[in-house]
C-alpha positions, 0 to 999 in steps of 0.5 A, a space after each residue: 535946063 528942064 524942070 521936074 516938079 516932085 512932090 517933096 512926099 515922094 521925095 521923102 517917102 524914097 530916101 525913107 526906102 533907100 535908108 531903110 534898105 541899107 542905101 544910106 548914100 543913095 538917101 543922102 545923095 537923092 536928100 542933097 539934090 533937093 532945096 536945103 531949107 525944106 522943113 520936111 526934107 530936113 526932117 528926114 535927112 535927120 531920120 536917115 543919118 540916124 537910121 544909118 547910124 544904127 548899124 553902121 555904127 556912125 555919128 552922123 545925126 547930130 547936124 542934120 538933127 540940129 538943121 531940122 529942128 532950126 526948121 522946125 516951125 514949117 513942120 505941121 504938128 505930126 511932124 513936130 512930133 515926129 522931130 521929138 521922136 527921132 530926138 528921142 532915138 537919137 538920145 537914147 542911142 547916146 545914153 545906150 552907146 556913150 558916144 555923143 553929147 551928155 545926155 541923162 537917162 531920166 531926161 530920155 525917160 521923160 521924153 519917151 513918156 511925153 511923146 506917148 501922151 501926145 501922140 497923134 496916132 495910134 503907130 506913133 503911140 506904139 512907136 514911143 511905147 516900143 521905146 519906153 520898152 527899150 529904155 526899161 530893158 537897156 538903160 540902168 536904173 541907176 544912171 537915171 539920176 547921174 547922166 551917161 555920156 562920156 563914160 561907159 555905155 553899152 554897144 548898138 542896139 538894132 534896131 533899133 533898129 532897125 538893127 544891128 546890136 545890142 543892149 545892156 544885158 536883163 537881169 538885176 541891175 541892168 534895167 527896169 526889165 520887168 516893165 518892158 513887156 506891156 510896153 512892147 505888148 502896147 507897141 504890137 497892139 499898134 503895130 497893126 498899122 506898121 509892119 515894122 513896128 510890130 517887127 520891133 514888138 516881137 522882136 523884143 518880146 522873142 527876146 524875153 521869151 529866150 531868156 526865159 528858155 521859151 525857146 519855140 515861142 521865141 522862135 516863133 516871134 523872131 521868124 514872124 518878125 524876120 518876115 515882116 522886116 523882109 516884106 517891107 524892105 528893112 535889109 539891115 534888120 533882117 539880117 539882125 533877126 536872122 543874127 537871132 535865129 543864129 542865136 536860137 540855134 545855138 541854144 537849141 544846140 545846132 551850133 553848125 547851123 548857128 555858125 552858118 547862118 551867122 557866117 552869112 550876116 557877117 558876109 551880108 552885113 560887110 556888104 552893105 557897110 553895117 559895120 557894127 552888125 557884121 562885128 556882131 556877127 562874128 563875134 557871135 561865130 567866135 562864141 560871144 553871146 550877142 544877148 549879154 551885155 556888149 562891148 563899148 566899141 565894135 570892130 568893122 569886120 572886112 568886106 568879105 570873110 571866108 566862111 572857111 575861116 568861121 569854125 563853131 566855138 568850143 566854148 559855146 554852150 549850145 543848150 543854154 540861154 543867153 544870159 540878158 536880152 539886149 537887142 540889135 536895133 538899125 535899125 535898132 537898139 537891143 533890148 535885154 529882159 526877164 520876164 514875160 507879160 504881155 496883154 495881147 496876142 501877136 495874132 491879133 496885131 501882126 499885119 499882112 506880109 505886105 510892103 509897107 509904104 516908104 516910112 519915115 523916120 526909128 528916125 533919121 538922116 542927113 541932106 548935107 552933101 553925102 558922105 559915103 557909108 563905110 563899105 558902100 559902093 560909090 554912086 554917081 552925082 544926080 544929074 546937074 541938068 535937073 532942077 526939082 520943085 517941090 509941092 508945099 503941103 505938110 508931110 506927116 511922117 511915119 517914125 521909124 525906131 
């Protein structure tokens, strides 16, 4: 037997790679190799199982939060942190979607406060402000005093996600919507230092530029964060932005292009097992607007779809704007808005187009033994022979939303 002693950063920093490149199986299954009480470790194993669920639209973070937490005590103060972060994306995907335990929407609100207060850095303060962004534009005002859980939520967001989906729709009663703006402004400020998290800030900030009809600064913003999610690896959230270039289209009336360019997530998405953002996508070529309020539950839409099949919908409305934002988020939740208000200019904290280094976290995955992500390829067991040591310093992980 040989012995390959890996720092258990590198480790980390892989799956963190692979997961945010839509490889959720090659993550777990590089995660399950690895010493099963590793604090750090099961620290991303949470953050990878709940980046997947983001636009596979599974529920798989429960365990392998629950494990992190249990292990909690080996962490180092940022990645205690960085635990309450992935929590928090945890809950608020539960109160945004309504599949999982109870959970209150003032209980997320407080929470997403909390960690911005105690953040140790200036990316993870603009993490929870991203945050504090979503749940103003997504969670109902209403529902704060009641609790969402079991009853209806809205569909997944991109996002964070990273990702695929949606939110609750702008507009009067769908949030706090007005607020979400200097919130995501504060997260672009921070996003300087991480490339996506400045994706996410003007993704969302696009959002309520197009609910405006500010049509040329919403593409502008949605075309810069496509270039930021692309250049540090973000597969799914790509594919999500480019579902809102398809939405910019629409508006702007190129239904054609519209169709095209959604036809080809629905492909791609399909491909890689992200089941809720291909459903997105043809919803949206079958003419729904992916901005409004979503469906509880989104259908997987199979591996591969004719493009022939894909005709421009008849009742689309090509010069309008969608009605509400609610963002798709792997990745990531989909935020929903109104107005526009932000302190600073994306200029001045939009990063290089550079890769950014394999982050942790918008949170995530699982080091039990892999389960397979609906319509990934299989892979091959990691080799018995190998036995992995691991270096003992403290990882400080980077969420991700």
């Amino acid at each position: 037997m040989t012995e390959i002693a890996v720092p258990r950063q590198a480790i980390a920093a892989a799956a963190r790679s692979l997961a945010h490149a839509g490889r959720w199986q090659d993550a777990r299954t590089l995660l399950a190799a690895t010493p099963p009480e590793d604090p750090v470790l099961a620290l991303t194993a949470a953050q990878v199982a709940i980046e997947a669920d983001w636009f596979a639209g599974t529920t798989t973070a429960t365990e392998p939060l629950a494990t992190a937490a249990a292990l909690a005590a080996g962490l180092d103060d940022a990645g205690r942190w960085d635990l309450a972060f992935a929590q928090l994306r945890h809950a608020y995907r539960t109160a945004l979607t309504a599949r999982g335990p109870a959970v209150t929407v003032a209980e997320v609100r407080r929470s997403a406060a909390g960690l911005s207060g105690s953040a140790p850095d200036a990316v993870r303060r603009g993490w929870a402000e991203m945050y504090r962004g979503l749940i103003a534009d997504n969670l109902p005002a209403a529902a704060a005093a009641a609790g969402v859980g079991d009853g209806g939520g809205a569909g997944l967001g991109a996002g964070a996600g990273a990702g695929a989906g949606a939110g609750a729709g702008a507009g009067e009663g769908a949030g706090e919507g007005d607020a979400a703006p200097a919130h995501y402004a504060a997260a672009l400020a921070a996003g300087a230092g991480d490339p996506l998290l400045a994706r996410e800030a003007l993704r969302h900030l696009g959002g309520h530029d197009h609910d405006r009809g500010d049509h040329e600064r919403a593409g502008a913003r949605w075309r810069r964060a496509t270039e930021l999610g692309a250049a540090a690896g973000n597969v799914p959230g790509t594919l999500s932005q480019q579902l809102l270039l398809a939405v910019l289209a629409r508006a702007t009336g190129d239904e054609r292009g519209a169709v095209a360019l959604a036809g080809e997530v629905v492909r791609w998405a399909s491909a890689i097992g992200a089941a809720s953002l291909a459903g997105q996508a043809a919803a949206f070529v079958a003419g729904a607007d992916p901005m409004a309020p979503p469906l509880d539950a989104v259908e997987p839409v199979p591996a591969a779809v004719p493009l022939g099949t894909m005709q421009p919908a008849t009742n689309a409305s090509p010069a309008a704007p969608g009605p509400a934002t609610a963002q798709p988020q792997a990745a990531e939740p989909a935020p929903a808005v109104e107005q526009f208000q932000t302190a600073a200019p994306e200029t001045a904290a939009v990063p290089p187009q550079t890769a950014e280094p394999a982050p942790a976290v918008k949170p995530a995955p699982t080091a039990a033994a892999p389960a397979a992500a609906p319509g990934a390829p299989p892979l091959a067991e990691p080799a018995p022979a190998v036995v992995v040591s691991f270096m003992t310093a403290p990882l400080a992980t980077t969420p991700r939303h």
